[in-house]
N, C-alpha and C positions, 0 to 999 in steps of 0.2 A: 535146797538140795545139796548144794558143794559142803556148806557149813555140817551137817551132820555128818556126808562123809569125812570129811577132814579131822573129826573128833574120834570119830571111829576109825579110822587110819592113823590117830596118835596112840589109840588106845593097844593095838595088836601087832602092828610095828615094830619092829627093834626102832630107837631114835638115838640122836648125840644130846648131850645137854646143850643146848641153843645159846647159850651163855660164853662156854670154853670148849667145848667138841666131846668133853668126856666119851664116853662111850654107854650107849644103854641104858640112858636116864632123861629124863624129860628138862631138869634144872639139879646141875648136881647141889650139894649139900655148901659149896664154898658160892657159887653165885646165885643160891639161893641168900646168903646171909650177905650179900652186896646189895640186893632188892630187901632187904628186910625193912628200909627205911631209918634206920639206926641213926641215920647223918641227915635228917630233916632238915632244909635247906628253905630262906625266901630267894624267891625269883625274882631275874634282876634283868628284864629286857630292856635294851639299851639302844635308839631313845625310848624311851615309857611312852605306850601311847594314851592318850585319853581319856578318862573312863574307866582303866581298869583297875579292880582291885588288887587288894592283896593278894598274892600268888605262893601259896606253899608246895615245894617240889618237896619226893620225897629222897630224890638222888639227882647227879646229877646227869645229865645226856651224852653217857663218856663208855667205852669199852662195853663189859659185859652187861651193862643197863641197856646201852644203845642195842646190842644185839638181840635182847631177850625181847624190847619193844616192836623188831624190825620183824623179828622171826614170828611174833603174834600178831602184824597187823599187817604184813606184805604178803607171810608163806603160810598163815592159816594156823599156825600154831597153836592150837585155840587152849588144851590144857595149862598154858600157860596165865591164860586170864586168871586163876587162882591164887600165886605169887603178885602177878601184877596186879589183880586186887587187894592183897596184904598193905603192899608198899602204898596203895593212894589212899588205903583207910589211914595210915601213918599219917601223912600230907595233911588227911582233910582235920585229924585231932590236933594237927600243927595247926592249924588254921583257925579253930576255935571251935567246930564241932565235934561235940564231947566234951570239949575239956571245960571242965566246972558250969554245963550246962544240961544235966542229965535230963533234967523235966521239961527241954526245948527239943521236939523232934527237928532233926537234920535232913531235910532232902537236897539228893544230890542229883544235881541237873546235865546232864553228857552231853557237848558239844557235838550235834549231829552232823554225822557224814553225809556228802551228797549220794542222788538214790545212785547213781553210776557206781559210785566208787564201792557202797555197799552190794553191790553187784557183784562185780570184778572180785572182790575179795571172799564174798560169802559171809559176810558177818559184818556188824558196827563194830571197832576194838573200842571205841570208849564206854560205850553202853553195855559190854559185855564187862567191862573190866570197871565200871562203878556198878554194877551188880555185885558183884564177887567182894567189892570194897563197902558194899552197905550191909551183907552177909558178917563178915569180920566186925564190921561196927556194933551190929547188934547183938552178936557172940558176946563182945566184949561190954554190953548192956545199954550202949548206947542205942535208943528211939532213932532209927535210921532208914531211908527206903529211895528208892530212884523212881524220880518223877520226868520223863522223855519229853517235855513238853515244849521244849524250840525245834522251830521247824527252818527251813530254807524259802523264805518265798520268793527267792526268783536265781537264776543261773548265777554260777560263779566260775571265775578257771582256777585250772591246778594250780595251787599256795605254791608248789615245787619250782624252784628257781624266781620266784619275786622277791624282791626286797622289800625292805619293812615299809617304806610308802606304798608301793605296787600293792602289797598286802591288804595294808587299810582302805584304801581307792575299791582294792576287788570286795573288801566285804563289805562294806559299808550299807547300813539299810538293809544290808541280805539277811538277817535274823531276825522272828517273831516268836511272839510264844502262843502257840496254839488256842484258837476259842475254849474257853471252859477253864483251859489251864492254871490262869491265876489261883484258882481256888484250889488247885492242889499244891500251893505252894501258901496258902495264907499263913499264918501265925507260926512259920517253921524257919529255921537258919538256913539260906538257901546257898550250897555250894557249886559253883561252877564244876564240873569237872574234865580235864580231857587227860590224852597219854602224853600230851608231849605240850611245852612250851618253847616257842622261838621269839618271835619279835612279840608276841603276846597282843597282835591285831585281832586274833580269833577270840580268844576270850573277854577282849576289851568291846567286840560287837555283840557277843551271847550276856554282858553285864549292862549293856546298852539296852538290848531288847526285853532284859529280865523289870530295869530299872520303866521302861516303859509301858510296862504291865501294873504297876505302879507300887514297886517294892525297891527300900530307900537302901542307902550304903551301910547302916547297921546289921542289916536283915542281908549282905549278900557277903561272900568270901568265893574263894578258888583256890583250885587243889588239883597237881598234876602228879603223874610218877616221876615225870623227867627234866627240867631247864637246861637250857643250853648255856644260860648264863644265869648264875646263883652267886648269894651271897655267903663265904666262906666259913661263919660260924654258926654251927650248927643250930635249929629252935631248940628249948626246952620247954 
């Protein structure tokens, strides 16, 4: 219920560009071309934890990127999953889907939110914003589609204020991938995806769980819009 009003409350609304404040615009046309992905970045969490893989951001976790992700996954922003699905299709063709693999479908797999937190907010942001990024994919010809199939199997606390051990201890073992699931993931290049990377605990448990379904490190990558910490010369 919240999540449709919120979209229909972006839609009739006067709004600021969530980005820079402009005036009367959802993302003006300058922070929209900061989210473009232009400057496709690998991800560089520091220490690495275990397990994970490669991580292609498509910006980094800095100013108007930070705010455009805060204002769609804290205040509901939801028209903005359009942009920040532009910028993670960037990430995930950083990352090797698409790029010189047209006859390999890509599914892209959305680190799930716990159910509270999708509560609270009225929406998933990752899964709404690797929809918007498998749409772009396939615009752009790429065999692309969002497959939801890790689940939470058992309690975790708020990631918010734990450090990078805290982190891994909290998830550890807390991700599966749903009965049946494997099979929507067989014979395809399977992409992690979320909005955000920090100590990269989260995605190194969702590559754990994928890799335990029994799909090896050729067959997996990851792909976020944002790192906290990147490496400074751009992918091509």
């Amino acid at each position: 219920m919240r999540g449709w009003r919120q979209e229909l409350a972006g839609l009739v609304l006067p709004v600021d560009c969530a980005g820079c404040g402009a005036a009367r615009v959802v993302l003006c046309v300058g922070c929209r071309e900061v989210l473009s992905g232009a400057g496709a970045v690998r991800a560089r969490p520091s220490p690495r934890p275990a397990g994970l893989p490669a991580v292609h951001a498509a910006a980094a976790y800095e100013g108007v990127v930070r705010a455009v992700l805060l204002a769609h996954k804290e205040r509901g922003a939801l028209p903005l999953a359009g942009a920040l699905g532009a910028a993670l299709a960037v990430a995930v063709r950083a990352a090797g889907g698409g790029r010189g693999e047209r006859e390999r479908e890509v599914v892209l797999v959305p680190v799930p939110s716990a159910r509270r937190q999708v509560r609270a907010r009225g929406h998933d942001p990752a899964r709404r914003i690797a929809l918007a990024a498998a749409g772009r994919l396939r615009a752009a010809g790429v065999r692309a589609r969002v497959a939801p199939v890790l689940r939470l199997r058992r309690a975790v606390a708020d990631q918010a204020g734990l450090g990078a051990g805290q982190r891994r201890e909290n998830l550890a073992g807390a991700l599966g991938v749903c009965r049946g699931g494997e099979r929507l993931l067989d014979g395809a290049l399977v992409v992690l995806v979320d909005d955000l990377i920090t100590t990269g605990s989260t995605l190194a448990e969702a590559a754990r769980a994928v890799r335990a379904a029994g799909f090896g490190q050729a067959q997996l990558r990851a792909a976020v819009v944002a790192a906290t910490r990147t490496e400074q010369k751009s992918c091509e």
